[in-house]
C-alpha positions in Angstrom: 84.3 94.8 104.1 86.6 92.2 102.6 87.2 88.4 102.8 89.3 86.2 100.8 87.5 84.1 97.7 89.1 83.7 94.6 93.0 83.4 94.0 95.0 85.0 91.8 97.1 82.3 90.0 100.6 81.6 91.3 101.4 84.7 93.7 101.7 84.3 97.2 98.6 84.4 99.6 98.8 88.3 100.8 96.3 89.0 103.7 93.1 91.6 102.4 93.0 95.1 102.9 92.5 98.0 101.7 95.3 100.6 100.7 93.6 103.9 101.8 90.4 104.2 103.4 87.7 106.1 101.5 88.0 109.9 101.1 85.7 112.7 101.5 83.7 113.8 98.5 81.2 116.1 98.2 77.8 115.9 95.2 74.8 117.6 94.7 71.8 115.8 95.0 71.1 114.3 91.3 75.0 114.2 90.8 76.8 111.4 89.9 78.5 110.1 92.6 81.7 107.4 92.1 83.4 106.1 95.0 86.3 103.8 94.8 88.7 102.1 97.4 92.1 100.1 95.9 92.7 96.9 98.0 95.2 94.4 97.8 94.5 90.7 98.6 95.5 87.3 97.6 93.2 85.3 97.3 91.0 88.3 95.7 88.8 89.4 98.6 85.3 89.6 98.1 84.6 93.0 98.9 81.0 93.9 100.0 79.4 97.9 100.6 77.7 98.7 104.0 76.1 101.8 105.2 74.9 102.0 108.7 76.1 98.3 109.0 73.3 97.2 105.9 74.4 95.9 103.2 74.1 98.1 100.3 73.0 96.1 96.4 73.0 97.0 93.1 69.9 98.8 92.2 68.8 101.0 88.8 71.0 103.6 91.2 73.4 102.1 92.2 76.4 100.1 90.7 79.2 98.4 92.1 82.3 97.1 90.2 85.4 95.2 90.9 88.5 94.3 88.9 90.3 92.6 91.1 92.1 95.8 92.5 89.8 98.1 92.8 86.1 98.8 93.7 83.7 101.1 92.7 
């Protein structure tokens, strides 16, 4: 999910949204698993995780990361 926040200096507002929608992976269980989803947004959205419309948030398993471009 994404909603504007914070902007990015002196570029033009650009509506959120994500590039490509998340593909299909595959792990066995005790695998690492890294999912990631490019987005472009100005100001930068802030991007939140759901699964089964919960959601999900940082744990000892779970990270999440943003740059400003990119989530994981």
């Amino acid at each position: 999910m994404l909603s504007a926040d914070k902007g990015r200096g002196d570029a033009p507002e650009e509506k959120p949204s994500f590039i490509h929608g998340l593909r299909d992976v595959t792990a066995e269980e005790g695998d690492i698993l890294l999912l990631g989803a490019p987005f472009i947004g100005n100001p930068i959205p802030d991007v939140k995780w759901t699964k089964d419309g919960e959601t999900v948030l940082p744990s000892e398993r779970i990270m999440l990361t943003c740059d400003g471009k990119k989530v994981l």
